[in-house]
Backbone of each chain as nested JSON, in Angstrom:
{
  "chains": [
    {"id": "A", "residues": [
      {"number": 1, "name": "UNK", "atoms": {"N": [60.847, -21.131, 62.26], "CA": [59.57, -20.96, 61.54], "C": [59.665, -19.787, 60.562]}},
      {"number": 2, "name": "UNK", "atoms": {"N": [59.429, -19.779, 59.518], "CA": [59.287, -18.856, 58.192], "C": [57.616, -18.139, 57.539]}},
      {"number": 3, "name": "UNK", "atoms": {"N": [57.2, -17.182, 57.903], "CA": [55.954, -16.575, 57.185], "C": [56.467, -16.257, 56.147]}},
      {"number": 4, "name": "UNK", "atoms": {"N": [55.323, -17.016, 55.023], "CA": [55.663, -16.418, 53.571], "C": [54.682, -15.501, 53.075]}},
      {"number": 5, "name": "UNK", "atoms": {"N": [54.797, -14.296, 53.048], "CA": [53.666, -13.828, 52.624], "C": [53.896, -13.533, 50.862]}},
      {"number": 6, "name": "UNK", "atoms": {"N": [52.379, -14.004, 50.68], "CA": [52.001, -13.789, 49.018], "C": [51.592, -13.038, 48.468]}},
      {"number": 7, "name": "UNK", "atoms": {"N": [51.723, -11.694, 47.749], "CA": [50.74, -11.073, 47.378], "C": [50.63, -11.545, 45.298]}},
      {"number": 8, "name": "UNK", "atoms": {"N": [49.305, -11.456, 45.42], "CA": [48.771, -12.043, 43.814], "C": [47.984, -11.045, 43.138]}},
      {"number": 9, "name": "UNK", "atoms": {"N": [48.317, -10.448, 42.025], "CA": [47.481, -9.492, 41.239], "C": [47.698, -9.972, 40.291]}},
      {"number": 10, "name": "UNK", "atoms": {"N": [46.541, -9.356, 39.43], "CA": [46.183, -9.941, 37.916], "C": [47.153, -8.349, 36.971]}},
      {"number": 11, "name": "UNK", "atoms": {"N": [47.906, -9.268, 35.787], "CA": [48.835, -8.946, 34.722], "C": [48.225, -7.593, 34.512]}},
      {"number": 12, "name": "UNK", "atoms": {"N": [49.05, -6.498, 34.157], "CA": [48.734, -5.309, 34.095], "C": [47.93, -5.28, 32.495]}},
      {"number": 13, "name": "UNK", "atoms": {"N": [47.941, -6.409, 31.667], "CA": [47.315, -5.941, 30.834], "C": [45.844, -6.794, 31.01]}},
      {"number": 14, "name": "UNK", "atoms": {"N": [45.3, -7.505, 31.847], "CA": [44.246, -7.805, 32.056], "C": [43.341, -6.921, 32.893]}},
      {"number": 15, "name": "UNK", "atoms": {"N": [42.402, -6.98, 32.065], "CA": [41.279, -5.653, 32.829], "C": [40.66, -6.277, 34.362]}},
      {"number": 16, "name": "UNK", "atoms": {"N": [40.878, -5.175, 35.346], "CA": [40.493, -5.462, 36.683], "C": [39.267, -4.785, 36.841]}},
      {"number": 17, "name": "UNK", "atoms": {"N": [38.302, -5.585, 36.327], "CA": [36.825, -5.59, 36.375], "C": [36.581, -5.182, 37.935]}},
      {"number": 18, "name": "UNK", "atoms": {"N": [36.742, -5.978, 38.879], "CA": [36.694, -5.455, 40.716], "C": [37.48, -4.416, 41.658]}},
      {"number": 19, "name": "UNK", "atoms": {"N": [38.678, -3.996, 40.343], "CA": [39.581, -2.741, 40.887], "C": [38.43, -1.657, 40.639]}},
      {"number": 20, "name": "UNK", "atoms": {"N": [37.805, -1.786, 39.118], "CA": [37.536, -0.844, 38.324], "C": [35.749, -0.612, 39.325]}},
      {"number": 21, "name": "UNK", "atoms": {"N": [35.307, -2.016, 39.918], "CA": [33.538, -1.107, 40.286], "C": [34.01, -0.555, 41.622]}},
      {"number": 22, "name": "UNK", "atoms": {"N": [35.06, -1.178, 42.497], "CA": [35.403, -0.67, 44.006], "C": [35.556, 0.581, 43.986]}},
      {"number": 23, "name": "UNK", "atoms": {"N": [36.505, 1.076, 42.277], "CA": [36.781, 2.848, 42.175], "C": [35.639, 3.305, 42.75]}},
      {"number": 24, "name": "UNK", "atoms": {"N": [34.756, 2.928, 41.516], "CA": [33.553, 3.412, 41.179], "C": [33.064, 3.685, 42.625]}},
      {"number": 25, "name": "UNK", "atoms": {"N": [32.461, 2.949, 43.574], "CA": [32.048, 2.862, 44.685], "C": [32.968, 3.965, 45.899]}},
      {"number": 26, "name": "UNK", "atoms": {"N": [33.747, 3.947, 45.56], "CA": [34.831, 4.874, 46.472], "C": [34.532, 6.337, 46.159]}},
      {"number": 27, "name": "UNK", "atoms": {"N": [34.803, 5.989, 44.708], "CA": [33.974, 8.044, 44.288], "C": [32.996, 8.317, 44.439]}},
      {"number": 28, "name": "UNK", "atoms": {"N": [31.796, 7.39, 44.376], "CA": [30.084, 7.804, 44.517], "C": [29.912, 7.885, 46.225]}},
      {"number": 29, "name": "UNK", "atoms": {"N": [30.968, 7.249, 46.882], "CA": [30.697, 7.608, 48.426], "C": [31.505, 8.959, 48.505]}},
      {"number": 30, "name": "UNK", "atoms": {"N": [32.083, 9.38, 48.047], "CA": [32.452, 11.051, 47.919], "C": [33.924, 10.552, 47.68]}},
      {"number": 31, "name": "UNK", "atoms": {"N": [34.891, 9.998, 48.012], "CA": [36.024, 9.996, 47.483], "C": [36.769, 10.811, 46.696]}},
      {"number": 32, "name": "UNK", "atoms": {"N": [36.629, 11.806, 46.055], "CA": [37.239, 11.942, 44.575], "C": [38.542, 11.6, 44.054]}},
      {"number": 33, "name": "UNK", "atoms": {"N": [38.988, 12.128, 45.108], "CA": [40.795, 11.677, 45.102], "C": [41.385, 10.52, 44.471]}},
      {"number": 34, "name": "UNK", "atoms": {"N": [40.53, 9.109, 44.453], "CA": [41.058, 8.261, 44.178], "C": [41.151, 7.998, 42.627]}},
      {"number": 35, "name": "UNK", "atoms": {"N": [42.314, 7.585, 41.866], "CA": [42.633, 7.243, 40.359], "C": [42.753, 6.283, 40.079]}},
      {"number": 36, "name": "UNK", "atoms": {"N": [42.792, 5.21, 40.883], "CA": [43.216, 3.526, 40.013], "C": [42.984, 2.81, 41.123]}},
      {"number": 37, "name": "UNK", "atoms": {"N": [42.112, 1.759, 41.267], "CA": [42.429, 0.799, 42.35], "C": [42.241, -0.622, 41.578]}},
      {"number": 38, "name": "UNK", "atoms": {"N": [43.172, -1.874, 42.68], "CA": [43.214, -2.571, 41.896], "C": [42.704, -3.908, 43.205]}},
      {"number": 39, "name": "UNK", "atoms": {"N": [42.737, -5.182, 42.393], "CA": [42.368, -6.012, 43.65], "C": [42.673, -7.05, 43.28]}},
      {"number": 40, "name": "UNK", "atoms": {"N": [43.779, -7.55, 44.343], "CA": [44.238, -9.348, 44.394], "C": [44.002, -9.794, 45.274]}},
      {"number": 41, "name": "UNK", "atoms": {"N": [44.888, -10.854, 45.553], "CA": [44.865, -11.952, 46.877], "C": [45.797, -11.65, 47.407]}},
      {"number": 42, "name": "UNK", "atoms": {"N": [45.898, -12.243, 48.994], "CA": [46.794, -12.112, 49.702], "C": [47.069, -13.659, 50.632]}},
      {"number": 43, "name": "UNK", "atoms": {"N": [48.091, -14.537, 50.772], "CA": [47.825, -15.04, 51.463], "C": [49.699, -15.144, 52.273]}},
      {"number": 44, "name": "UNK", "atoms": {"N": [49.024, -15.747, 53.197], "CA": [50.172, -15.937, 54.587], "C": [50.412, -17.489, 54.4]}},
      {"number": 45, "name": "UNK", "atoms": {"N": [51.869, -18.022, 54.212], "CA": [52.053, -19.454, 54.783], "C": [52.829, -19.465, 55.598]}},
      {"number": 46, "name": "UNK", "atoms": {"N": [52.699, -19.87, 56.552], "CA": [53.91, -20.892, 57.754], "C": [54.463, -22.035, 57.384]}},
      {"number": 47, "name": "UNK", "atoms": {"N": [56.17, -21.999, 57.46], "CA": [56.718, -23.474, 57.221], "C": [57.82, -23.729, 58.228]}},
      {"number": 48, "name": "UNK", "atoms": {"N": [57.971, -24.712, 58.345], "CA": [59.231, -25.227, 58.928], "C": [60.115, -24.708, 58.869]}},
      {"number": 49, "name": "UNK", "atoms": {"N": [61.57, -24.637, 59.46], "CA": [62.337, -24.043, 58.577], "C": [63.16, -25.412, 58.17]}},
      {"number": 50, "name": "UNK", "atoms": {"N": [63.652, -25.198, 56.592], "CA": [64.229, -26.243, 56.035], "C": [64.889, -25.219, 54.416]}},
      {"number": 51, "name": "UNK", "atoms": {"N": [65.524, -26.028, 54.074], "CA": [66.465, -25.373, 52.893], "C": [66.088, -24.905, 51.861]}},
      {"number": 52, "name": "UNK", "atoms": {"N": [65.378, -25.388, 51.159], "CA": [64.974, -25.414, 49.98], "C": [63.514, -24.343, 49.816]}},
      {"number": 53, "name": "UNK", "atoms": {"N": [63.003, -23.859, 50.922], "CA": [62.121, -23.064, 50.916], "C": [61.688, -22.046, 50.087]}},
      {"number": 54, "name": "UNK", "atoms": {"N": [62.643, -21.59, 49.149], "CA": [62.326, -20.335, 47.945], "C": [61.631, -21.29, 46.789]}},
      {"number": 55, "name": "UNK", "atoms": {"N": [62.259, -21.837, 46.339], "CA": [62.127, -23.087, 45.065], "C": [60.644, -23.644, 45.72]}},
      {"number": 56, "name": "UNK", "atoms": {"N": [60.106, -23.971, 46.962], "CA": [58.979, -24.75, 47.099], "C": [57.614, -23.756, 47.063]}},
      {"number": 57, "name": "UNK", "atoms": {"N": [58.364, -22.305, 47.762], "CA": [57.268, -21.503, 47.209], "C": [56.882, -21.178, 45.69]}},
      {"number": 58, "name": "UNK", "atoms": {"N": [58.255, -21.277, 44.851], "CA": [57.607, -20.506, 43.761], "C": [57.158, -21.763, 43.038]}},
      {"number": 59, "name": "UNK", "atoms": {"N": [56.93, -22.899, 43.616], "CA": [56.517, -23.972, 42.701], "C": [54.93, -24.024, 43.162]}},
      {"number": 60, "name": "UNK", "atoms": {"N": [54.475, -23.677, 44.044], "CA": [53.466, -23.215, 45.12], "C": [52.894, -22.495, 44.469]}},
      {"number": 61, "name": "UNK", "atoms": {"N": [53.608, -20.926, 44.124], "CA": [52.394, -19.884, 43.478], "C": [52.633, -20.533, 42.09]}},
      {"number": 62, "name": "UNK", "atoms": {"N": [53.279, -21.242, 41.364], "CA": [53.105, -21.303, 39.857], "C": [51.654, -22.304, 39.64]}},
      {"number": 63, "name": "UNK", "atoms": {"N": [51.575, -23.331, 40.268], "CA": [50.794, -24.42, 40.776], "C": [49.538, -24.655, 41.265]}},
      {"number": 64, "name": "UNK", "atoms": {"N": [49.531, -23.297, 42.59], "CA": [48.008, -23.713, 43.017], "C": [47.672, -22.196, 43.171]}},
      {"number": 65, "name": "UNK", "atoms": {"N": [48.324, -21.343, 43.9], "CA": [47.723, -19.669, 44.484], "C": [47.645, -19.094, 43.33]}},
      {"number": 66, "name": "UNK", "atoms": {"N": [48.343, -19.002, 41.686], "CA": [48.154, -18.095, 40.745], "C": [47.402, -18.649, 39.772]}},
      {"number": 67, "name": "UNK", "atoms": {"N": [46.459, -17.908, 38.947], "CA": [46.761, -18.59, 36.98], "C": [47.462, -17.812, 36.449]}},
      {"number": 68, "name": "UNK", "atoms": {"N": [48.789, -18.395, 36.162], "CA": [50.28, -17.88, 35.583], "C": [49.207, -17.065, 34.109]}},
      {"number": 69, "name": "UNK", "atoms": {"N": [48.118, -17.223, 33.911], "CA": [47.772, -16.913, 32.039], "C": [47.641, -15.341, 32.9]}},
      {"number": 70, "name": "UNK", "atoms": {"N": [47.136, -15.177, 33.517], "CA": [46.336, -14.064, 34.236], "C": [47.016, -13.22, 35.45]}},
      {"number": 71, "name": "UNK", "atoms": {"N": [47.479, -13.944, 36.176], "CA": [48.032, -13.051, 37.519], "C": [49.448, -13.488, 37.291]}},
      {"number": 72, "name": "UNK", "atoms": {"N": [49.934, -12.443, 38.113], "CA": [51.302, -12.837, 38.594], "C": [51.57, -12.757, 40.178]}},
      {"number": 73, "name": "UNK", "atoms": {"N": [52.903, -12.851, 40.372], "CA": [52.209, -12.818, 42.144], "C": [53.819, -11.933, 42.359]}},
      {"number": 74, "name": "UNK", "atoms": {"N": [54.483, -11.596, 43.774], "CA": [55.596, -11.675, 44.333], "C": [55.634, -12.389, 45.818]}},
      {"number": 75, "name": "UNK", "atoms": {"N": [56.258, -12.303, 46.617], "CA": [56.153, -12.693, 47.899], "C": [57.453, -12.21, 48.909]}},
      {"number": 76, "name": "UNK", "atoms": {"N": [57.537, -12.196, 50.262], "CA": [58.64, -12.303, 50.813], "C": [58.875, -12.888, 52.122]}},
      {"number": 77, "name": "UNK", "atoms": {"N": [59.642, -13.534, 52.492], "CA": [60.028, -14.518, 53.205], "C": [60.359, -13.942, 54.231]}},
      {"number": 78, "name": "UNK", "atoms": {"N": [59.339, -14.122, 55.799], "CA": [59.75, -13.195, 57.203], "C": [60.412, -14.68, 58.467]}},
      {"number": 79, "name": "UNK", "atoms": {"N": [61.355, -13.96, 58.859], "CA": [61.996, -15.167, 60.113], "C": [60.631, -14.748, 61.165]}},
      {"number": 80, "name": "UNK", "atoms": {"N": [59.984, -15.918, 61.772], "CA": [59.463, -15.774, 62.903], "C": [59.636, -16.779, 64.058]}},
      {"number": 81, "name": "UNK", "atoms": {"N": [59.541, -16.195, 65.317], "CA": [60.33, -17.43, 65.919], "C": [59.178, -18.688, 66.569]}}
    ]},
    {"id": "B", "residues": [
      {"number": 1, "name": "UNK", "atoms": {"N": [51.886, 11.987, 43.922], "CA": [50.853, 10.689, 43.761], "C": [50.924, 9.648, 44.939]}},
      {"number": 2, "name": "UNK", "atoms": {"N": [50.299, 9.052, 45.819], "CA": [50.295, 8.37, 46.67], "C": [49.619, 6.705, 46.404]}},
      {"number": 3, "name": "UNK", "atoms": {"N": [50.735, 5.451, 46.939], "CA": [50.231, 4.309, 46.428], "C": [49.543, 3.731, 47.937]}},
      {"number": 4, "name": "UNK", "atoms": {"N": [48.598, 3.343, 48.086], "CA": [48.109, 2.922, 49.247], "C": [47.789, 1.288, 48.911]}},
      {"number": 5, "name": "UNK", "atoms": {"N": [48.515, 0.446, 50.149], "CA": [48.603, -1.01, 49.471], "C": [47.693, -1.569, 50.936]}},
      {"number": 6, "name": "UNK", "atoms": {"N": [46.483, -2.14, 51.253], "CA": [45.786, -2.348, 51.834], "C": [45.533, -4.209, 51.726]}},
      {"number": 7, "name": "UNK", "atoms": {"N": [45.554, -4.553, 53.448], "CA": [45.564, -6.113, 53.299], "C": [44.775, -6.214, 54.265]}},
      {"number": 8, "name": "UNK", "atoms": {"N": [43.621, -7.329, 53.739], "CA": [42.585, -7.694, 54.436], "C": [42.506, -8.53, 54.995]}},
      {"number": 9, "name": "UNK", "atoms": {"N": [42.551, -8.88, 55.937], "CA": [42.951, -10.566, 56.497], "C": [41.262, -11.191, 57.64]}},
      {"number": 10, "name": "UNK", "atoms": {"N": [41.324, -12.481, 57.522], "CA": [40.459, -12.637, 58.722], "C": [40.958, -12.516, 60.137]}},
      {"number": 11, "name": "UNK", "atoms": {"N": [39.702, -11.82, 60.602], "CA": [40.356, -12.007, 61.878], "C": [40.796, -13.563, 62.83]}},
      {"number": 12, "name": "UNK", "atoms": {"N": [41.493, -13.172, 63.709], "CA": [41.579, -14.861, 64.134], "C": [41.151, -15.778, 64.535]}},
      {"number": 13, "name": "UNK", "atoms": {"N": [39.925, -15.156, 65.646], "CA": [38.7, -15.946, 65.918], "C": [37.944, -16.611, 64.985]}},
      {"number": 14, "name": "UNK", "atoms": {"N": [37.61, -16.484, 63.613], "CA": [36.916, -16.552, 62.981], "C": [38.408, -17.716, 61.778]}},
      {"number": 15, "name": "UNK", "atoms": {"N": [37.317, -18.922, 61.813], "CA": [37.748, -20.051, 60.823], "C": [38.046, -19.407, 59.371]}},
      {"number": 16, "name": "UNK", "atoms": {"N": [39.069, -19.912, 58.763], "CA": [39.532, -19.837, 57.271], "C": [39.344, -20.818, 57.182]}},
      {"number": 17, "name": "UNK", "atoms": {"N": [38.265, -20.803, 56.178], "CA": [37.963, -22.283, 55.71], "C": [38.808, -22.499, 54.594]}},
      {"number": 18, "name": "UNK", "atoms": {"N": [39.259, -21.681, 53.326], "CA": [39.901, -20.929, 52.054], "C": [41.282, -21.573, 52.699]}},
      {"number": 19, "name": "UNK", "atoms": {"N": [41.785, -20.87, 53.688], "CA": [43.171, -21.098, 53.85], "C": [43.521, -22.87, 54.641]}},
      {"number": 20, "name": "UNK", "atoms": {"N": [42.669, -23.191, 55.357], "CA": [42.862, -24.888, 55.214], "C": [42.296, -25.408, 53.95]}},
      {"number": 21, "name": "UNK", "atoms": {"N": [41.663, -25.225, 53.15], "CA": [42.042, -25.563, 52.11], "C": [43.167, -26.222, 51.572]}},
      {"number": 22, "name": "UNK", "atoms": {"N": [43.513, -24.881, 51.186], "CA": [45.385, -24.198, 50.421], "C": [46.028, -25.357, 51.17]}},
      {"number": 23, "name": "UNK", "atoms": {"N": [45.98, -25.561, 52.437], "CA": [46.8, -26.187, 52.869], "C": [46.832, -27.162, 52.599]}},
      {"number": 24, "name": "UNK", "atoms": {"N": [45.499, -27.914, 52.873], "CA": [45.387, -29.456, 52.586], "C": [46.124, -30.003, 50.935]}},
      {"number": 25, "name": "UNK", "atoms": {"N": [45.539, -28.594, 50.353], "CA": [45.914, -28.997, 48.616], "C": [47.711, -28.679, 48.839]}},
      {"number": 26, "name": "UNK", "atoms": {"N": [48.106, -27.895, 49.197], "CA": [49.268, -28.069, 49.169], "C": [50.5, -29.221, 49.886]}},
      {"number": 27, "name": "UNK", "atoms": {"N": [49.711, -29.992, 50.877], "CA": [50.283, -30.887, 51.399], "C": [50.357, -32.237, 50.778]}},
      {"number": 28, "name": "UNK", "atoms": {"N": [49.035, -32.276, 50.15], "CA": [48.922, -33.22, 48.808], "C": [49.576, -32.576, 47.813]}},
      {"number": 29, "name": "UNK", "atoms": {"N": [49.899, -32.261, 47.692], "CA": [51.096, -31.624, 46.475], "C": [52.621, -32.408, 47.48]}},
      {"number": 30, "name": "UNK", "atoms": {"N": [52.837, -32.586, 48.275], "CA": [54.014, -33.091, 48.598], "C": [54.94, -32.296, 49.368]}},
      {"number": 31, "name": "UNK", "atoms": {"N": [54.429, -31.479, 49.993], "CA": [55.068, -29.851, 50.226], "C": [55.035, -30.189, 52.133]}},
      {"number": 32, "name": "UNK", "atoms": {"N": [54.879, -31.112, 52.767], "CA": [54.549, -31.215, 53.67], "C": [55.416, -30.352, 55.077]}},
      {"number": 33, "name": "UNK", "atoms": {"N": [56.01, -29.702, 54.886], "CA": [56.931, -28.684, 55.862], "C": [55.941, -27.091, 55.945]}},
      {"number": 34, "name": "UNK", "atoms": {"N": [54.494, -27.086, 55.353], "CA": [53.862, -26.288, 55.82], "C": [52.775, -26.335, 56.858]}},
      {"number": 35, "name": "UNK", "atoms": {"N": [53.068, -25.437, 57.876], "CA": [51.644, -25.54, 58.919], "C": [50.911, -24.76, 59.0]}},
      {"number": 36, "name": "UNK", "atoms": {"N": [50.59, -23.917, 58.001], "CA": [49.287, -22.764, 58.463], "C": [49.014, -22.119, 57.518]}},
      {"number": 37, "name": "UNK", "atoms": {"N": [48.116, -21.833, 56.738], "CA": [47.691, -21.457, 55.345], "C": [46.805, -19.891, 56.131]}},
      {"number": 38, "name": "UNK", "atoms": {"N": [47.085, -18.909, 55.484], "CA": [45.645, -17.938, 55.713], "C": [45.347, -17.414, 54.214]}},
      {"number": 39, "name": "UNK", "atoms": {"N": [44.285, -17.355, 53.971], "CA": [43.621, -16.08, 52.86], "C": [43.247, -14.97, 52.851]}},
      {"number": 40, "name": "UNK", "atoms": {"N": [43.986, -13.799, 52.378], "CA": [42.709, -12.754, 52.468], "C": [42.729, -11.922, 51.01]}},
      {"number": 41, "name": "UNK", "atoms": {"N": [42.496, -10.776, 51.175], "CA": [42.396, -9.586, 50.222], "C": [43.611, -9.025, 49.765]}},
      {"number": 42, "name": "UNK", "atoms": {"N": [43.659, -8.442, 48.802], "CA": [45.173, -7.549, 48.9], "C": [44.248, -6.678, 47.901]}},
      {"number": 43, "name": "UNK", "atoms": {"N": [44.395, -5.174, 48.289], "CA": [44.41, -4.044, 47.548], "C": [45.253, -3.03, 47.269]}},
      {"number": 44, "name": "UNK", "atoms": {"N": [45.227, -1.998, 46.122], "CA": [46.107, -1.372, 45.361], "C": [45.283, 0.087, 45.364]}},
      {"number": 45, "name": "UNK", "atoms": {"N": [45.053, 1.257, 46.138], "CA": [44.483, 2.172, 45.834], "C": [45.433, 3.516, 45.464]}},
      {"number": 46, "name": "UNK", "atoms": {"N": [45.175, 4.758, 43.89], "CA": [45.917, 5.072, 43.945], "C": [45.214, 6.211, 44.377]}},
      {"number": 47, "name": "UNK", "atoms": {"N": [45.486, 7.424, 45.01], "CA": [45.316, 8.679, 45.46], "C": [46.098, 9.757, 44.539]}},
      {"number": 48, "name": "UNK", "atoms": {"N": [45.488, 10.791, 44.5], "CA": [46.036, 12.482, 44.051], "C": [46.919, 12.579, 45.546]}},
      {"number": 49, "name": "UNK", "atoms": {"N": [47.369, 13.299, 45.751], "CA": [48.266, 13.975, 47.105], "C": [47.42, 15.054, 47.692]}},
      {"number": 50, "name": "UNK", "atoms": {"N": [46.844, 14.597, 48.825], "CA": [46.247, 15.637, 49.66], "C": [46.152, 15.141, 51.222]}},
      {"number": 51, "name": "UNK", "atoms": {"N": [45.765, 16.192, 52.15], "CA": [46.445, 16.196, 53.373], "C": [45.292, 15.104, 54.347]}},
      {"number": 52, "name": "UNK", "atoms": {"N": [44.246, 14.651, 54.086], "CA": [43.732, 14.27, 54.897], "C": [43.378, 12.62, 54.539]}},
      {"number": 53, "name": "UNK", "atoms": {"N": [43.929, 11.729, 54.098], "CA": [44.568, 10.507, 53.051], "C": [44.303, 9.585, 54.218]}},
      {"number": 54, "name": "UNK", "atoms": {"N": [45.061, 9.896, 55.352], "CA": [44.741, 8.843, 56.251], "C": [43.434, 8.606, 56.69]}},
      {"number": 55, "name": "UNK", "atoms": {"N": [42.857, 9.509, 57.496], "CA": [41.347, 9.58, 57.907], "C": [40.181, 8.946, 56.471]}},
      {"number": 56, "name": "UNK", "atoms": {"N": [40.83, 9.067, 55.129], "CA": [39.599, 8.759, 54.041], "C": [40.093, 7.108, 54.015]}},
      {"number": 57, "name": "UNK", "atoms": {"N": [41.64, 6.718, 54.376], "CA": [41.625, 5.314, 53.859], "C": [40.758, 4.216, 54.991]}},
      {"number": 58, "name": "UNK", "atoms": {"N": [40.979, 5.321, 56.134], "CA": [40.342, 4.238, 57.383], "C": [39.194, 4.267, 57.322]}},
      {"number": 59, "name": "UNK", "atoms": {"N": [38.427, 5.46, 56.847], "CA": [37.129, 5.252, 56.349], "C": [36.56, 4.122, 54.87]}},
      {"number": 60, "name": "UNK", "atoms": {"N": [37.772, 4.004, 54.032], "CA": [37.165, 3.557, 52.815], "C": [37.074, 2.038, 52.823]}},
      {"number": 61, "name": "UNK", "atoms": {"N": [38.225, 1.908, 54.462], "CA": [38.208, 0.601, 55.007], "C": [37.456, -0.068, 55.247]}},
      {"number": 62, "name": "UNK", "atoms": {"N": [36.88, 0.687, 56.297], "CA": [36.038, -0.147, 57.117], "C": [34.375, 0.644, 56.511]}},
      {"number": 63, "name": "UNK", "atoms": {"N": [34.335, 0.694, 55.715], "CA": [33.072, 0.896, 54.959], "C": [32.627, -0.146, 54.061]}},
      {"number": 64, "name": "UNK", "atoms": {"N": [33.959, -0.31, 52.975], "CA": [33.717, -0.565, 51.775], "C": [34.598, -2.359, 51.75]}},
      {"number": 65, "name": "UNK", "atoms": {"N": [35.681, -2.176, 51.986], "CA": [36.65, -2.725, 51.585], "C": [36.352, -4.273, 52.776]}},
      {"number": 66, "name": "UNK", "atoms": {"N": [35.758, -3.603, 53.937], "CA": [36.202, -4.556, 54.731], "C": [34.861, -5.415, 55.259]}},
      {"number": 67, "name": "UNK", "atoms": {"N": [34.46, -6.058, 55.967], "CA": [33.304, -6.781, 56.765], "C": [34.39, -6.612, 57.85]}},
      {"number": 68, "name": "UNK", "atoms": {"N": [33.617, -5.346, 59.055], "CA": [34.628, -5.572, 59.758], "C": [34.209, -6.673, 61.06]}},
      {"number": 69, "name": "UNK", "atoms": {"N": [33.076, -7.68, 61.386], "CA": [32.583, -8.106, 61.897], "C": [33.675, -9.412, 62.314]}},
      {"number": 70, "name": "UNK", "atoms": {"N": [34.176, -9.579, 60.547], "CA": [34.957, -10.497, 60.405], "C": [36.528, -10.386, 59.801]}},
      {"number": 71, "name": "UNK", "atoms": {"N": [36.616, -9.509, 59.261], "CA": [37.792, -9.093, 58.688], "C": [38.41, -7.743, 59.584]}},
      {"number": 72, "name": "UNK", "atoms": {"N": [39.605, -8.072, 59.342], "CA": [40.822, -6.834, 60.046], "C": [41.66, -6.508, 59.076]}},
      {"number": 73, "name": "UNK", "atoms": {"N": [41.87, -5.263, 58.884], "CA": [43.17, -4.555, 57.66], "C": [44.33, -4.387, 58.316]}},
      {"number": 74, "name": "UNK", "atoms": {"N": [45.001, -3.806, 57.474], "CA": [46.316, -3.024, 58.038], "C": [46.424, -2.223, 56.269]}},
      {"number": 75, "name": "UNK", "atoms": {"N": [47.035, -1.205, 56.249], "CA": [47.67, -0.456, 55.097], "C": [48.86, 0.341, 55.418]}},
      {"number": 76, "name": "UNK", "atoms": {"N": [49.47, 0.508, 54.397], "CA": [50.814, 1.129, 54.494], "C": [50.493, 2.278, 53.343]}},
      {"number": 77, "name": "UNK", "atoms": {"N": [51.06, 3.677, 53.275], "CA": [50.853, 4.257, 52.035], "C": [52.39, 4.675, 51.372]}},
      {"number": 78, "name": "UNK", "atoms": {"N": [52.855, 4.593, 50.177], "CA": [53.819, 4.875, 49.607], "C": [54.031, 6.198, 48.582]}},
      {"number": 79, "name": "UNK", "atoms": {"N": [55.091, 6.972, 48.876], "CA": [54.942, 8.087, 47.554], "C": [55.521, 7.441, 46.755]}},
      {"number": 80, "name": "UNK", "atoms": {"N": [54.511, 8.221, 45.257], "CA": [54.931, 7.357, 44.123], "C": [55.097, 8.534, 43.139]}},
      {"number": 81, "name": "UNK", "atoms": {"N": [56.034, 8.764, 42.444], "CA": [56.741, 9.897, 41.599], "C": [54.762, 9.83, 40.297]}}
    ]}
  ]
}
């Protein structure tokens, strides 16, 4: 069995409207410390194990978990038994 | 500078409706060697360097970031030049 975990954030040159009010919200609760926050998705898949598994994920995030115009994603592939 | 990378997940009791989804759509995609879809959050917070980082993220957690009724985190923090 293989966990794929996904993480998905939006292109560094697209403005993160929900990084940018969460700041906001983090400093008005006293925070100050904080300088940049940002906010994506995260998701977990379970698969079989079988061969071809890299190629089916990245056809996966190109396809359905990202919009390639907007986010990009990475991921990494955990053995579980 | 400190990178704090924060993941929100549901807890397990509690149905992902989001992540059967994913699944269903991805199995209709032809992908059928997956069994378990989850969704959650992924965050990016950046911090100044100061000594009490942990105690403000578990707070900014479970304040802001999280529903903890239904959601569970985990974070890792990274130095970042």
């Amino acid at each position: 069995m293989k966990l794929v975990k996904v993480y998905v954030t939006l292109k560094t040159s697209v403005l993160d409207a929900q990084g940018e009010a969460i700041k906001s919200a983090i400093q008005t609760m006293g925070y100050d410390h904080v300088s940049q926050v940002s906010m994506g998705k995260y998701f977990e898949l379970r698969f079989d194990d079988y061969s071809q598994l890299d190629q089916d994920v990245d056809a996966i995030c190109d396809e359905l978990l990202t919009n390639p115009n907007i986010e990009t994603y990475r991921y990494e592939i955990v053995e579980e038994k």
